[in-house]
C-alpha positions in Angstrom: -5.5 28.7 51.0 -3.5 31.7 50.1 -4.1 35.0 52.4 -5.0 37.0 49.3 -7.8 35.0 48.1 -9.4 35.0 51.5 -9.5 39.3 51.5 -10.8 39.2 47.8 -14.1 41.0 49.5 -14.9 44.3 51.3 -12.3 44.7 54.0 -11.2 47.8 56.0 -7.9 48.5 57.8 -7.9 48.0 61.6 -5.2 46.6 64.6 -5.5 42.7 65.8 -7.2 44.4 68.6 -9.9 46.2 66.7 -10.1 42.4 64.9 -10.7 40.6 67.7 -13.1 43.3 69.5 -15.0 43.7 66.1 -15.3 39.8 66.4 -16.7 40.0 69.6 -18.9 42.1 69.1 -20.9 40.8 66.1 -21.2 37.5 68.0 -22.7 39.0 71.0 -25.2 40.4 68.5 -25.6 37.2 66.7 -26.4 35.0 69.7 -28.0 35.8 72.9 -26.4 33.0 74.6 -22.7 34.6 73.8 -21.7 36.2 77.1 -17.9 37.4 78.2 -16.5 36.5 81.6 -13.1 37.2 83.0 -11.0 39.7 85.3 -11.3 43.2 83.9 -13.3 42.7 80.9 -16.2 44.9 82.1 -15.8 48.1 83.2 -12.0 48.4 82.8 -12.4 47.0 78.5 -9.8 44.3 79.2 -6.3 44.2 80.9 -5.1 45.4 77.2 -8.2 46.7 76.3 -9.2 44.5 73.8 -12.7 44.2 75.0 -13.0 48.1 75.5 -16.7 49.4 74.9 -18.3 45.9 74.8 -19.7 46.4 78.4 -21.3 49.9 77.7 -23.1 48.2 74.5 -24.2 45.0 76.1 -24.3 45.4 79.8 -23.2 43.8 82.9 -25.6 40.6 82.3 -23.2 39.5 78.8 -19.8 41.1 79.7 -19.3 39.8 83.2 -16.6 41.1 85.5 -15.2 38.4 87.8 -12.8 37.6 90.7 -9.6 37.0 90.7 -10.0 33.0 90.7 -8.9 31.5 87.2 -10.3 28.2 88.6 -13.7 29.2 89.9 -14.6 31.3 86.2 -13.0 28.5 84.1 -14.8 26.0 85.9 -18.4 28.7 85.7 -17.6 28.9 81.6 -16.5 25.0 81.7 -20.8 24.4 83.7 -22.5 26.6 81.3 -21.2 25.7 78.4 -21.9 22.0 79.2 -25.6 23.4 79.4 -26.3 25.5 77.0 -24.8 29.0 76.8 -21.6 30.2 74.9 -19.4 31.8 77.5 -15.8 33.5 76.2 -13.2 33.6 79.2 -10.9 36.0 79.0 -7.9 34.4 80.7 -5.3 37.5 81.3 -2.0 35.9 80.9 -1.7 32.5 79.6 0.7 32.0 82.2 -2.0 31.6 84.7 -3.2 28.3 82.6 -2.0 26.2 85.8 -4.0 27.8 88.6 -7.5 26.6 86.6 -5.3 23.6 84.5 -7.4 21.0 86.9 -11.3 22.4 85.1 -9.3 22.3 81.9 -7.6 19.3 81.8 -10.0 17.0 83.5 -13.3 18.5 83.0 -13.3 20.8 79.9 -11.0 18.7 77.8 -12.6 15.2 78.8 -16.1 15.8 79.6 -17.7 15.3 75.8 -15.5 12.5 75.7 -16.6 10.8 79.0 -20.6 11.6 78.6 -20.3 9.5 75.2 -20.5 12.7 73.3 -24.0 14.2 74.0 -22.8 16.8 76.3 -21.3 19.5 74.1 -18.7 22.4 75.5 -19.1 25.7 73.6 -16.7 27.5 75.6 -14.1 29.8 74.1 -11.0 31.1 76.4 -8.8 33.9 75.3 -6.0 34.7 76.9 -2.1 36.9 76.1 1.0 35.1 75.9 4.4 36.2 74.4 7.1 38.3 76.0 8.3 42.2 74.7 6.6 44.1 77.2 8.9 43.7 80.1 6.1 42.0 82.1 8.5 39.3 83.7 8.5 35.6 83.7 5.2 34.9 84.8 3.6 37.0 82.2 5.3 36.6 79.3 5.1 33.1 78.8 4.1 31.6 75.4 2.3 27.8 76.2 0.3 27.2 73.6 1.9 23.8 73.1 0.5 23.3 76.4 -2.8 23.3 75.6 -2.7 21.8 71.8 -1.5 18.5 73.3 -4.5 18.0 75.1 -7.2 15.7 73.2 -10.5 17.7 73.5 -8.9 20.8 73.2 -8.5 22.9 70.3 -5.7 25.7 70.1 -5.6 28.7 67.6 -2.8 31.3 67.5 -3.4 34.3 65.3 -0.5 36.1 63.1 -2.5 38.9 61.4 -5.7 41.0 62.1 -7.7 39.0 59.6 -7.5 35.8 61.0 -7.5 37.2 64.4 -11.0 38.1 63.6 -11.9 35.2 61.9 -10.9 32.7 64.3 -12.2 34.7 67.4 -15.5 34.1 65.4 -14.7 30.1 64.2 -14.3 29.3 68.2 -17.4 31.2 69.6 -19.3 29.2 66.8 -17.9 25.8 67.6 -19.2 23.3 70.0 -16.0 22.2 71.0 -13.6 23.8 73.8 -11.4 26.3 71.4 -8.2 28.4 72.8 -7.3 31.4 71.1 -3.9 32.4 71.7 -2.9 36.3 71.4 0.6 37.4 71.3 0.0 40.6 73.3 3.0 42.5 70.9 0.9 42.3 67.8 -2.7 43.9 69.3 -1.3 47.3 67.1 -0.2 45.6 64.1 -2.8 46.4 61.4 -4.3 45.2 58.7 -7.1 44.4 55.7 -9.9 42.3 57.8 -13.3 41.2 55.7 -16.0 42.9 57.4 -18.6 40.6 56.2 -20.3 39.2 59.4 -20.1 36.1 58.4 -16.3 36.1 57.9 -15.0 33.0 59.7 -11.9 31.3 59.7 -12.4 27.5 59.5 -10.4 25.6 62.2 -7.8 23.5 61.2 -7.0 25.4 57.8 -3.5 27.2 57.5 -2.9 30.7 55.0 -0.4 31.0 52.7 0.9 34.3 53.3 3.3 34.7 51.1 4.0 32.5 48.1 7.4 31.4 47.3 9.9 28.9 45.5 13.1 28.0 47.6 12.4 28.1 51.3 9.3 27.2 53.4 8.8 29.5 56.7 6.0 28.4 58.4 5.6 30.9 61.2 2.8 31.7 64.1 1.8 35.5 65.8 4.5 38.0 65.6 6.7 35.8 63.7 4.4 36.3 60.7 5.2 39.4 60.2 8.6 39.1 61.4 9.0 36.3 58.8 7.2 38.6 55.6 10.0 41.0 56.3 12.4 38.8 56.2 11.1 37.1 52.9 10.1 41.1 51.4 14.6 41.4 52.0 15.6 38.3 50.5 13.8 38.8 47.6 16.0 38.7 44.5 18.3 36.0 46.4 15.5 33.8 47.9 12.8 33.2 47.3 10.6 32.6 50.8 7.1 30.9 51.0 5.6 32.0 54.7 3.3 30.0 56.1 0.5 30.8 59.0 -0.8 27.2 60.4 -3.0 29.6 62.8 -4.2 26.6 64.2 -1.7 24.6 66.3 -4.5 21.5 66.7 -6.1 20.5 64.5 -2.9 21.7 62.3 -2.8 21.9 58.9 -0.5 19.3 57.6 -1.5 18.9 54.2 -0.6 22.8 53.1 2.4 22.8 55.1 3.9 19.4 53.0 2.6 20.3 50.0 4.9 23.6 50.1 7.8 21.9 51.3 7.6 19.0 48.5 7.9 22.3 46.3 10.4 24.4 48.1 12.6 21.4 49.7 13.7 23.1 53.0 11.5 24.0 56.0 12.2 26.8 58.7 9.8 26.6 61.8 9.3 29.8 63.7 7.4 29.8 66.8 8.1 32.2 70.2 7.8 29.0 72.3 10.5 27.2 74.3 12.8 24.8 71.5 12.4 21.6 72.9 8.9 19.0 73.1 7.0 21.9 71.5 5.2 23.3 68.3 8.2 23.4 66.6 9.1 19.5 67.2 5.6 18.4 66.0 5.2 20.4 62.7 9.2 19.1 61.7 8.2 15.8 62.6 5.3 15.5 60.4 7.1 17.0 57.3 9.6 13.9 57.7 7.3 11.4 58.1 5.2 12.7 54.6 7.7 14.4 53.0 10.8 13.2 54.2 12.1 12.7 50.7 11.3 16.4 49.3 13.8 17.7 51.7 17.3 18.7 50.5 18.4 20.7 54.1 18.1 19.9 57.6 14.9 21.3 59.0 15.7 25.0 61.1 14.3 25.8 63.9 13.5 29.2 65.4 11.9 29.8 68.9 12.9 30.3 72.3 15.6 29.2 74.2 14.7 26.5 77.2 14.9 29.2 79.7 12.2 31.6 81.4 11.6 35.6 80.0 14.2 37.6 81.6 12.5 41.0 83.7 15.7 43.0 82.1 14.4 44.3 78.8 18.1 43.7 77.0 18.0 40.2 78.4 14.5 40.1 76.9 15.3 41.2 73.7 18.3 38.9 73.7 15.9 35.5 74.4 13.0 36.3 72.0 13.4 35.1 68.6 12.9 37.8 65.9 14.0 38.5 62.5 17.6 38.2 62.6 16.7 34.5 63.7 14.6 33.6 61.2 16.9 35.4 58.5 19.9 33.2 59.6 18.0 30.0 59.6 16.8 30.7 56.5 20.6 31.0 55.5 21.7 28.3 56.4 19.8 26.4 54.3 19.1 28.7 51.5 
């Protein structure tokens, strides 16, 4: 589905944070069994604020302040979802995924599986990942692929404030374990969100961002936008189609092919590390259903196999950005 057609209804202008927090908020009104849990979402509104307000509205019962034990509220979300309620964890940094992985992997991911499926797990976990804030190594990591490889899981990664706000909504509403994934450098970018409260973004469904004839860019979070400047510059000389799968499992493999059967090259921007990821999996499912639409080697743009520097011109030099996907795009073009 193209972008456009998604926003032809009443929208306003607000940040991917004022997205996700309007998100929140209607599903706390919605349902009485949506409650928030995590470190610093209460009182302090969230690490990076996201969740500002939401406490002072709904009280300490439904935005719940925890400890500082990823483990013991992913496993308290992973119990009361299994019986009944809709918790959303707030996870701070994606980075911490390993200190609860053991209540995800082997209880979250597999319980619905292993109870024959009659025990359902409504649980929703937000978390930051992405470097550009100088935050270091073990907050700046992007491991989305992580969790996408995981059966049981689902994993969502929003580029723009729209379907920030609609798949904050989708995941509340689904009975099955849904990750959202928030590149922390984008909470500012703005844009037109549908204000309709019953504005979802269906799982599994990619946007067409930007339509296009001679070059497929399918990109995810910051590289979104990174990748609709890069297309705006080219136009004239190429002409770019940009892609947002915004769901990394179940991904969208049917829009992705059909635009690269039209365009006949494919660039794959994602803020991950290069090898065994995101990047790997969409390109290999373009050549196994469209290996005969392509006329140039599949490009790759992501991050190199190495951990996010401390040094911000380090930094700067390891994340991918639009210089990347502008020469990948090149190179093929």
């Amino acid at each position: 589905m193209t972008a456009q057609a998604e926003l032809e209804q009443e929208t306003e202008t607000m940040t991917v944070r004022e997205a996700i927090r309007q998100g929140l908020r209607e599903e706390l009104e919605r349902d009485e069994d949506v409650y928030l849990i995590g470190e610093d979402v209460g009182v302090f509104g969230g690490v990076l604020e996201v969740t500002g307000g939401l406490y002072e509205e709904f009280g300490e019962e439904r935005v719940r302040d925890t400890p500082i034990s990823e483990a013991g509220f992913m496993g308290a979300a992973t119990g009361a979802a299994a019986t009944g309620t809709r918790p959303v964890v707030e996870l701070m940094f994606s980075d911490f995924m390993g200190v609860s992985m053991e209540q995800i992997m082997n209880q979250m991911a597999k319980m619905h599986y292993m109870f024959g499926g009659k025990a359902e797990l409504p649980v929703t976990v937000r978390t930051t990942e992405g470097g550009g804030m100088g935050a270091a190594s073990q907050h700046s990591g992007t491991v989305h692929t992580w969790i996408a490889h995981f059966p049981g899981l689902k994993a969502v990664a929003p580029g723009t404030a729209a379907s920030a706000k609609g798949l904050t909504k989708a995941a509340i509403r689904s009975n099955d374990p849904v990750f959202v994934f928030e590149n922390k450098m984008i909470y500012e970018q703005s844009g037109e969100v549908p204000t309709d409260e019953d504005y979802t973004v269906p799982i599994g469904e990619a946007a067409v961002e930007r339509e296009g004839e001679d070059v497929t860019v399918v990109a995810t979070q910051r590289l979104v936008g990174e990748s609709l400047g890069v297309a705006d510059s080219l136009e004239g000389d190429v002409s770019v189609e940009v892609i947002d799968p915004r769901s990394l499992y179940p991904l969208d493999t049917d829009t992705i092919v059909e635009s690269v059967e039209k365009t006949g090259r494919l660039v794959v921007a994602d803020e991950s590390p290069l090898s065994y990821g995101t990047h790997a999996e969409i390109a290999t499912r373009v050549q196994e259903e469209a290996f005969f639409s392509l006329d140039a080697p599949i490009q790759r743009v992501g991050t190199p196999d190495t951990h996010m520097p401390f040094s911000p011109p380090l930094e700067q030099e390891v994340l991918p950005g639009d210089d990347d996907v502008r020469a990948a795009i090149e190179r093929i073009a």
